[in-house]
C-alpha positions in Angstrom: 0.0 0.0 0.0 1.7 3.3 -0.8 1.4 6.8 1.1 -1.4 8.2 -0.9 -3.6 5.0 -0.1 -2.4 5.6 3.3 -3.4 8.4 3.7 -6.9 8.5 1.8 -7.7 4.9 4.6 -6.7 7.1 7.3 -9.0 9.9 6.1 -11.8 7.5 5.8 -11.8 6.7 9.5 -13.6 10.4 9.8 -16.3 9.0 8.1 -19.5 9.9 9.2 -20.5 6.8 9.1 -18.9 4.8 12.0 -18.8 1.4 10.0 -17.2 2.9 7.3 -14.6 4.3 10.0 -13.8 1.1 11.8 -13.7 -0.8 8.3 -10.8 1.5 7.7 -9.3 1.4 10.7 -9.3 -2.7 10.6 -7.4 -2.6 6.9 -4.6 0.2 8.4 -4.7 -2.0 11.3 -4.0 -5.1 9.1 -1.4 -2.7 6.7 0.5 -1.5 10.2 1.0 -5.3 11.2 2.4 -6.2 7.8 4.4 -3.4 7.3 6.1 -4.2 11.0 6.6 -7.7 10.1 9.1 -6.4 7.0 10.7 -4.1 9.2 11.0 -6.5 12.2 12.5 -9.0 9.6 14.7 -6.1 8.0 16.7 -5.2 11.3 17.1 -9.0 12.3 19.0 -9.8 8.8 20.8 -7.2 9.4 22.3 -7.5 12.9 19.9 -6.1 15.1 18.8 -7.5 18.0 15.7 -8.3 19.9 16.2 -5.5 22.8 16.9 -3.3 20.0 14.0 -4.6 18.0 11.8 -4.0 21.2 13.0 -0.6 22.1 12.0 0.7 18.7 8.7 -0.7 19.3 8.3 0.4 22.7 7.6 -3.0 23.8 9.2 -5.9 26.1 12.2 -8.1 24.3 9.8 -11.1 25.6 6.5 -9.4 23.7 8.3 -9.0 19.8 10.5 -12.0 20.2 6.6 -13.9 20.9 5.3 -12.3 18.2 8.1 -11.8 15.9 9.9 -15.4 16.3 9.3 -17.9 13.7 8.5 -16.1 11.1 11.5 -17.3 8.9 13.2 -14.4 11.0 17.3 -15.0 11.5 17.4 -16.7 14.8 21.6 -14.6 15.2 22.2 -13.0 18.4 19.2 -12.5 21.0 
C-alpha cells in the first residue's frame, strides 16, 4: 500500500459513518502489522537484536520476540 492510499484509509476513518470508520481502521490495522513484520525481519537480517528490535517498538524483548519469532526471522544473536 503506498502513502497516498495511506493516507486516503486514514481519512476515511472520519467518516461519518462509523462502519465505514472502523472498516478502515481494521485494513490500516491489518497494513501496520504487515508493514512491521518487514521491518522486524529487515533489522534482524541485518544485525539487530531483539532488545533493539523492542526498544523501537516500545515493547518488552519477551513481547516481539513472541510475536516476531518464527516467522522465517534470522534466529543470530538474542
Amino acid at each position: 500500500m503506498d502513502a497516498e492510499e495511506l493516507t486516503s484509509l486514514a481519512a476515511s476513518t472520519a467518516d461519518e459513518d462509523p462502519l465505514t470508520g472502523l472498516g478502515s481502521v481494521a485494513r490500516l490495522r491489518a497494513e501496520t502489522e504487515r508493514v512491521e513484520a518487514v521491518l522486524v525481519r529487515r533489522a534482524r537480517n541485518n544485525g539487530a537484536t531483539w532488545p533493539q528490535i523492542a526498544a523501537a517498538l516500545g515493547v518488552s524483548k519477551q513481547a516481539v520476540h513472541k510475536k516476531h519469532s518464527g516467522r522465517g526471522l534470522s534466529g543470530r544473536r538474542s
